[in-house]
C-alpha positions in Angstrom: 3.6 -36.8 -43.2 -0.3 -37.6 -43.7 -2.2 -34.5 -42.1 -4.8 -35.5 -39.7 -8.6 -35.0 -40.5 -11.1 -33.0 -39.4 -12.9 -35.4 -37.5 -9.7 -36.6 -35.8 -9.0 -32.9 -34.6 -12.2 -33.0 -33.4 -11.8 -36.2 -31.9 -8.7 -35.4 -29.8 -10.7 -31.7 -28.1 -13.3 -34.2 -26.9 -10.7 -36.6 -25.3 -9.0 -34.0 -23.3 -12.1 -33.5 -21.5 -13.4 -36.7 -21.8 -10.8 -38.9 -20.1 -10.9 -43.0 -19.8 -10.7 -42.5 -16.1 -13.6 -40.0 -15.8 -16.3 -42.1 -15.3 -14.2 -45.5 -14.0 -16.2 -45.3 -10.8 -19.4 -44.9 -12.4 -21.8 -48.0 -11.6 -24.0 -49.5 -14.3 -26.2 -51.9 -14.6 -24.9 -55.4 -15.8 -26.9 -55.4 -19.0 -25.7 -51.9 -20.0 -23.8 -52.2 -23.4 -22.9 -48.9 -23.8 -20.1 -47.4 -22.2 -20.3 -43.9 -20.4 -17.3 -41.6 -22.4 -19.6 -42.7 -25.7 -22.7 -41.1 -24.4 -21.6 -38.2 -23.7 -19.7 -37.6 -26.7 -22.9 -38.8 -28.3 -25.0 -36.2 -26.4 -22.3 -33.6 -27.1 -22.2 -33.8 -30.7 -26.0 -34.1 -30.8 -26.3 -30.7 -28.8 -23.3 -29.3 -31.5 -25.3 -29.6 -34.6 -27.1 -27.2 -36.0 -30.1 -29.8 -37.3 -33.4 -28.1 -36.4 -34.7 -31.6 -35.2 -33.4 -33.7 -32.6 -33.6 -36.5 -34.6 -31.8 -35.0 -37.4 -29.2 -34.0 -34.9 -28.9 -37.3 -33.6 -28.5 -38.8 -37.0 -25.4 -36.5 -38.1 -23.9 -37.7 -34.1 -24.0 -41.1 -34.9 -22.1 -40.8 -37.9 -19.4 -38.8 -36.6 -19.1 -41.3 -33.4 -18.5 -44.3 -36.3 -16.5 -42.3 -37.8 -14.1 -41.0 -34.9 -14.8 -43.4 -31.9 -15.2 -46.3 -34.6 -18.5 -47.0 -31.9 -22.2 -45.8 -31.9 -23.3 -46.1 -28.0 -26.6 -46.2 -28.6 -28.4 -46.9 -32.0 -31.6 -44.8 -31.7 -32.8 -41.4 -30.3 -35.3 -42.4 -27.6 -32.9 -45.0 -26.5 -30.1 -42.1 -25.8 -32.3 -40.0 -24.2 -33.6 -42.8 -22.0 -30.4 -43.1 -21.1 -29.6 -39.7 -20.4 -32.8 -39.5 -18.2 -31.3 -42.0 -16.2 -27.8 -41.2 -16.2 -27.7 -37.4 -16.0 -27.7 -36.9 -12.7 -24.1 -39.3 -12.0 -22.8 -37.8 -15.3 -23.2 -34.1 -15.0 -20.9 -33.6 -11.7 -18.3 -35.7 -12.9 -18.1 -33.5 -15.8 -18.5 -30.7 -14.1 -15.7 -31.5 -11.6 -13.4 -32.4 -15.2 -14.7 -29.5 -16.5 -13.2 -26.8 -13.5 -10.4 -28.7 -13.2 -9.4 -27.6 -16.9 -10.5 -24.3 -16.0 -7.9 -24.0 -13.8 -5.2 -25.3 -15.9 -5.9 -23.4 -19.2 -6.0 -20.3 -18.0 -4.8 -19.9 -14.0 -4.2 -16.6 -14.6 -7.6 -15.6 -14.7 -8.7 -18.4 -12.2 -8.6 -15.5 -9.4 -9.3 -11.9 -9.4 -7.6 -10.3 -7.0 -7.2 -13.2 -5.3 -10.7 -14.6 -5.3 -12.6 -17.0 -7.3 -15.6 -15.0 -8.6 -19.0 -16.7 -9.6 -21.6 -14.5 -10.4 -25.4 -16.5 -9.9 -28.1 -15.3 -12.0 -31.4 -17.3 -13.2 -33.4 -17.5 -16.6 -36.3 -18.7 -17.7 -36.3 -21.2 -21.0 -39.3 -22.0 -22.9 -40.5 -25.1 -23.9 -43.2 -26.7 -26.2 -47.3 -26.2 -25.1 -47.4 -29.9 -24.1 -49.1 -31.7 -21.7 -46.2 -33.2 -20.1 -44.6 -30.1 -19.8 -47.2 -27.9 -18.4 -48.1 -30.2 -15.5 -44.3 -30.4 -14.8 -42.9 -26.4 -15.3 -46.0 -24.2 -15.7 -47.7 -22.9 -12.9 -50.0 -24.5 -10.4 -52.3 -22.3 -9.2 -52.2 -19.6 -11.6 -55.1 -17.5 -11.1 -56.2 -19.1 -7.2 -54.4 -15.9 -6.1 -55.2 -13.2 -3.1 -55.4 -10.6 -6.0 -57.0 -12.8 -8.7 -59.8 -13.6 -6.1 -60.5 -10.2 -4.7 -61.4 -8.9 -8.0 -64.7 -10.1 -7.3 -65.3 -7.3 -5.4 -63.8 -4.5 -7.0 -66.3 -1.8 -7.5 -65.2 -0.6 -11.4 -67.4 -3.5 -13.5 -65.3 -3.4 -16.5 -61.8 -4.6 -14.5 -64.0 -6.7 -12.4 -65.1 -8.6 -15.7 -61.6 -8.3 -17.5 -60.9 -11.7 -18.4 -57.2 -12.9 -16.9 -54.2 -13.2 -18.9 -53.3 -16.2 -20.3 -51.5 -19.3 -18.0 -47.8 -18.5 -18.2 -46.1 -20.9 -21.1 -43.8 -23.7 -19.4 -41.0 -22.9 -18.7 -37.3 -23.8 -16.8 -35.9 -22.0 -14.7 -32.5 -22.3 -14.5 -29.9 -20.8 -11.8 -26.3 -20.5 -13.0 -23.3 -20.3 -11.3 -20.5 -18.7 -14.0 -16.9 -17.7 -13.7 -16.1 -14.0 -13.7 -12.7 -14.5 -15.0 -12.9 -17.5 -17.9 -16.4 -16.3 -18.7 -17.2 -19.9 -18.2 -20.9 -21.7 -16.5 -18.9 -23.4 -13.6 -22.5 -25.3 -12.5 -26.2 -25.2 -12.5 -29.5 -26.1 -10.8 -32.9 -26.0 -12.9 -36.7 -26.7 -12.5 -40.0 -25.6 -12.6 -40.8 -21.7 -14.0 -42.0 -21.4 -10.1 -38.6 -22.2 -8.7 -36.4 -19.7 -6.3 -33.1 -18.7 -7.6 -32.4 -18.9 -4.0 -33.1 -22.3 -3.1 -31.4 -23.2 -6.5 -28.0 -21.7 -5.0 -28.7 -23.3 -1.3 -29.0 -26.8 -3.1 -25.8 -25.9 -4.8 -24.3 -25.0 -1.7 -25.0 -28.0 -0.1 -24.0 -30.4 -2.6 -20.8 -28.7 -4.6 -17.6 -28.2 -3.6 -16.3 -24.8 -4.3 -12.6 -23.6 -4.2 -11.2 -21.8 -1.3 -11.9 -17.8 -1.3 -15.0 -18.3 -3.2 -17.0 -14.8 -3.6 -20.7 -14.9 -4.8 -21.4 -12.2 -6.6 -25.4 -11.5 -6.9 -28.1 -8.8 -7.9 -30.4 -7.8 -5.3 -32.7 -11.3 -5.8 -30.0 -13.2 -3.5 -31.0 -11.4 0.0 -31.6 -12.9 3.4 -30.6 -14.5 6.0 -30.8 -17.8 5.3 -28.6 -17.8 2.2 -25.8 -15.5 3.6 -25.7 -18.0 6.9 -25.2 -21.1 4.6 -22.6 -19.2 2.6 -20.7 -18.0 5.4 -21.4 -22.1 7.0 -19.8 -22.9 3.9 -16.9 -21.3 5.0 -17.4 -18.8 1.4 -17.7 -15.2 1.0 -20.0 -13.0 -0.9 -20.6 -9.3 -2.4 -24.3 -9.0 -2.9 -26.4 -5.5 -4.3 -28.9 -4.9 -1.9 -31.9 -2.3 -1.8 -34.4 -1.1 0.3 -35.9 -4.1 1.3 -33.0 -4.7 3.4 -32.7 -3.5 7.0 -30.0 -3.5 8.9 -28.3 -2.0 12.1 -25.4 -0.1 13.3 -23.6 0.6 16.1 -24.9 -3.1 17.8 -21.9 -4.3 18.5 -18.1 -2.6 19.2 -16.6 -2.0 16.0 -14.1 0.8 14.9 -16.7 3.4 13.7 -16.5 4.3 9.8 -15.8 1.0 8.4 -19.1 0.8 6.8 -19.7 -2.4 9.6 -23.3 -3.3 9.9 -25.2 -5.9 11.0 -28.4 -8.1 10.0 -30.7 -9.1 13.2 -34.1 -9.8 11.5 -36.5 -10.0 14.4 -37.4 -13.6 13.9 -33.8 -14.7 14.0 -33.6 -12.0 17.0 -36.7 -14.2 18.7 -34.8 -17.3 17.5 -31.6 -16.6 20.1 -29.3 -16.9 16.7 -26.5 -14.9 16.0 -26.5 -11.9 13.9 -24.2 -11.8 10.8 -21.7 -9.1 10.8 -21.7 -7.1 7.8 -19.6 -4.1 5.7 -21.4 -2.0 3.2 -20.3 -0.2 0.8 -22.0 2.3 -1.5 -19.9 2.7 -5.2 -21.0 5.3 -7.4 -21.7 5.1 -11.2 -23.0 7.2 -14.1 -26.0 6.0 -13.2 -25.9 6.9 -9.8 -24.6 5.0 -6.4 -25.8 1.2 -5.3 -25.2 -0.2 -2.1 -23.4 -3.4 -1.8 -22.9 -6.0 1.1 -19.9 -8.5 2.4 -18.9 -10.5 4.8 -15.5 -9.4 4.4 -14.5 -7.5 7.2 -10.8 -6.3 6.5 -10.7 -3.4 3.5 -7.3 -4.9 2.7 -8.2 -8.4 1.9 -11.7 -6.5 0.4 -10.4 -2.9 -0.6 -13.3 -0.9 -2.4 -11.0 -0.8 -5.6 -11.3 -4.1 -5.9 -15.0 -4.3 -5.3 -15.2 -1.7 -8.7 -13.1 -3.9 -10.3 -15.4 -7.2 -9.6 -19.0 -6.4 -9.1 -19.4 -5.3 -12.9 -17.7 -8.3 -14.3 -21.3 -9.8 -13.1 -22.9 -8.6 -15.7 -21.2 -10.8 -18.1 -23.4 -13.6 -16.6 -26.3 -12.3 -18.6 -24.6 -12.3 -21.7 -24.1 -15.9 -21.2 -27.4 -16.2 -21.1 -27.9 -14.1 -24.7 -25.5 -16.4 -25.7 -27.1 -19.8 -24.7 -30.7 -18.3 -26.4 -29.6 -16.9 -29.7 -26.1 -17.9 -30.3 -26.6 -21.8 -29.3 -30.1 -21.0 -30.2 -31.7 -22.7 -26.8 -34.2 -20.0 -26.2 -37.0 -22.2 -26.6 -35.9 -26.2 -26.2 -37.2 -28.6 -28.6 -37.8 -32.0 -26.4 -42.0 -32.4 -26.0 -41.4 -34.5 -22.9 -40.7 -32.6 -19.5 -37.7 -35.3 -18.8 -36.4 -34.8 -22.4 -36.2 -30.9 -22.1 -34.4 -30.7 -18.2 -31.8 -33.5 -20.3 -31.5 -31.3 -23.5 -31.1 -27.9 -21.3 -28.5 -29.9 -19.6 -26.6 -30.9 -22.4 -26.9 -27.9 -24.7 -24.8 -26.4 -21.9 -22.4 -28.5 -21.4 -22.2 -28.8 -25.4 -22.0 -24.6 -25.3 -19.0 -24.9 -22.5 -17.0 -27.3 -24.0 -17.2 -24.6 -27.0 -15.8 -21.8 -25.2 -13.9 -23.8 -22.7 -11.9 -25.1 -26.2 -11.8 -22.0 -27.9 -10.2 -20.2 -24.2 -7.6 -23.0 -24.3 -6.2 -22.1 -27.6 -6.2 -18.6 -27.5 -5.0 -18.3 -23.9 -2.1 -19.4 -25.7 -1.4 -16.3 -27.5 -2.0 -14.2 -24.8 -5.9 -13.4 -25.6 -7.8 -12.8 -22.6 -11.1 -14.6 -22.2 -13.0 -11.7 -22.5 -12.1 -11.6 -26.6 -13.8 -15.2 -27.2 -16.6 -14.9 -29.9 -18.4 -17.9 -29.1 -20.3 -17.6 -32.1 -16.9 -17.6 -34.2 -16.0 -20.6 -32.2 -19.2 -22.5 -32.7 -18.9 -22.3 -36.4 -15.4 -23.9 -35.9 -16.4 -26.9 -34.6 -19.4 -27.7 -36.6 -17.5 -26.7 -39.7 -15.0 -29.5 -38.7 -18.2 -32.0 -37.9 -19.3 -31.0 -41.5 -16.4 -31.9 -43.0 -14.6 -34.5 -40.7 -13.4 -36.8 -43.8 -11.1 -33.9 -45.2 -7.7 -33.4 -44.4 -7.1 -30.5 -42.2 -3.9 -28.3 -43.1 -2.8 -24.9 -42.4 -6.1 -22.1 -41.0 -8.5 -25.0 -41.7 -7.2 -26.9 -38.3 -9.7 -26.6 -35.7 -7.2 -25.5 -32.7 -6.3 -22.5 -35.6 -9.9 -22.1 -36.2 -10.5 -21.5 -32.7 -7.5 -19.8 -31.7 -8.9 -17.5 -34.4 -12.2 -17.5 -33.0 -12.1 -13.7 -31.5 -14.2 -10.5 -31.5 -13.8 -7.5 -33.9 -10.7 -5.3 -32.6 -12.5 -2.4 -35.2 -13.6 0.7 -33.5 -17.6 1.7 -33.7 -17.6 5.5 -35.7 -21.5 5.6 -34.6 -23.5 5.2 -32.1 -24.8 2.4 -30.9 -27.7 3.9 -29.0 -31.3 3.3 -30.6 -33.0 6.6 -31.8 -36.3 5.6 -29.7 -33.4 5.7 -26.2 -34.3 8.3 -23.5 -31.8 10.9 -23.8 -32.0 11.2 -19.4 -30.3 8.4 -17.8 -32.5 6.4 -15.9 -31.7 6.3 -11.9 -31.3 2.7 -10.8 -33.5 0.8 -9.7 -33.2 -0.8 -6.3 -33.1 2.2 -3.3 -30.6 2.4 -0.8 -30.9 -0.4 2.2 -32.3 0.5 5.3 -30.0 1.0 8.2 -31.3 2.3 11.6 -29.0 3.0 14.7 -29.5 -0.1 17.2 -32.1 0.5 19.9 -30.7 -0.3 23.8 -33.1 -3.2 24.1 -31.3 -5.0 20.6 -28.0 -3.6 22.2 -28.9 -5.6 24.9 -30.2 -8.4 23.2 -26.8 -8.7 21.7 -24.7 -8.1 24.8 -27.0 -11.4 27.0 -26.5 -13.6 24.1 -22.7 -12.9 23.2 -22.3 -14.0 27.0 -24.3 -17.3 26.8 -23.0 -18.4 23.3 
């Protein structure tokens, strides 16, 4: 029996995500000749290479489409990222929605965490080229037009008075990402100017995504207020957010059991507003680096027991090592596109490039029992574009790309020094954010709370 190629190995990964149904509702435009599956694979295998130009990377695409698909969608580079431009937005949730689906089916077992589906959010800033285009679309506005900026005018010491500002702020995107605790997977993402608010990012996302049932946001102390816990608890979603002192809340406003940790937040504009007040539970966990305070919406310790919250909240953190990974593995930490619409469609496609990586590479080694958590992306990387590289050779025995990447794992060796630098503080460092502020309810709120639990 002939043994398949490299580039048809490759070719089947991409058609298990990309299906012939995916984008059969999809629209276009009667004088479209290209058909949708092709683009993306071309944009996938452009974001793949390692070619330090786009163009370079485009070329090496379009030969391995011919030579797998037997079909270039589009001929030239400016004519796929026109098309991209144009077609993003309808692509990118269909994949997405292929994409979690998958998820689910490779590896169900880590789907849910004690019985939750945990997505951490976090944001990042990418650079991009000094261009004009992109610093009137991601740089700042109004950089130095500030209250501080213009009140240095009348500061009395001349020589800060005279100190010249810093340099504008390269442009940048900021991007907010939504990523699976359990697969270690981006699950979706919103991105745009450097200015942009992590928390409008994830209010957008709120409003146009559907997310599974038991959903728990898990979030640093950025993702505070009112309006984004309402819209996740409208959403009919939970959450487990770290929250500091610039967080006040109440006790004692309402008739709960006492000792539960139950709290509540009543800013005073809401209070002014006649809206409800969220009821709250907080919890305070202590670490080796002392204790943080975190807040839920889940009531009930049993379907929320504090074990459990030990066991989630510090998966989180993996969410900024998919950012390392999106910077220096994938190498994205500054994009390469010179027009603003060019870099939002390469960010986009990098990542969904960089997940179909590790969402391949889970698949495979799920199947011998290695959790998620053991994926070397970079491993796995090397795996595909050493099959892209040599997609006209026959593939036999650990040169078969599901081997590759079933192989694609971290060092099981055990570190005989230390990792810590010799510049490191030998003190600990206390965190960061203080504890939250929670004052005893006064009788007026008390009975604030009583007059509008009887008119609601």
């Amino acid at each position: 029996m002939k043994a398949p190629t490299q580039g048809e190995l490759l070719q089947r990964s991409l058609e298990w995500v990309l299906r012939e149904d995916l984008f059969a509702d999809l629209p276009l435009h009667g004088n479209t000749n290209w058909c949708p599956k092709m683009l993306v694979a071309l944009a996938v295998l452009s974001a793949w290479s390692g070619a330090p130009r786009l163009t370079d990377a485009f070329a090496k695409a379009t030969q391995l489409s011919q030579a797998m698909f037997s079909v270039v969608a589009i001929q030239t580079y400016q004519g796929m990222m026109r098309a991209l431009v144009r077609w993003t937005p309808q692509l990118l949730p269909r994949l997405w929605r292929r994409i979690q689906k998958l998820m689910c089916q490779a590896g169900p077992e880590h789907f849910r965490i004690c019985g939750w589906v945990p997505l951490a959010v976090d944001g990042s800033r990418f650079s991009t080229p000094r261009t004009l285009s992109n610093e009137q679309a991601f740089s700042a506005k109004n950089f130095g037009q500030g209250k501080k900026a213009q009140s240095r005018r009348k500061w009395k010491n001349k020589r800060q008075r005279t100190k010249k500002l810093g340099e504008p702020v390269k442009p940048q995107i900021w991007l907010t990402l939504v990523w699976h605790m359990g697969l270690k997977l981006p699950w979706c993402w919103k991105s745009g100017p450097s200015t942009a608010s992590e928390r409008h990012h994830l209010l957008d996302m709120l409003k146009s995504h559907r997310f599974p049932k038991k959903t728990l946001f898990c979030c640093d102390a950025g993702f505070v207020g009112y309006e984004l816990w309402s819209a996740i608890l409208h959403a009919r979603h939970s959450f487990l957010i770290r929250v500091g002192g610039n967080v006040r809340l109440l006790k004692n406003l309402g008739r709960f059991r006492r000792g539960n940790g139950v709290v509540w937040l009543w800013p005073r504009a809401v209070a002014r507003r006649r809206e409800q007040p969220l009821v709250l539970r907080c919890i305070e966990v202590r670490g080796l680096r002392g204790s943080m305070w975190l807040v839920t919406n889940v009531l009930d310790p049993k379907e929320l027991s504090e074990t459990a919250i030990k066991q989630l909240y510090p998966l989180r953190w993996g969410v900024e090592l998919q950012f390392r990974t999106v910077k220096q593995t994938f190498g994205r930490s500054k994009l390469r596109s010179r027009n603003a619409q060019h870099a939002l469609v390469e960010l986009d496609w990098s990542l969904i490039a960089l997940t179909l990586v590790q969402l391949l590479a889970i698949r495979e080694q799920i199947k011998l029992d290695e959790p998620p958590e053991r994926t070397s992306v970079a491993a796995a990387l090397a795996a595909i574009r050493h099959a892209m590289h040599h997609w006209h050779q026959p593939a036999r025995g650990k040169s078969r790309l599901p081997k590759r990447l079933a192989q694609a794992t971290k060092d099981t060796y055990h570190r005989r020094s230390s990792k810590v630098s010799r510049y490191r503080k030998e003190h600990i460092d206390q965190p960061t954010a203080a504890k939250p502020e929670i004052k005893q309810a006064t009788e007026k709120q008390k009975k604030d709370y009583r007059n509008l639990q009887r008119t609601s």
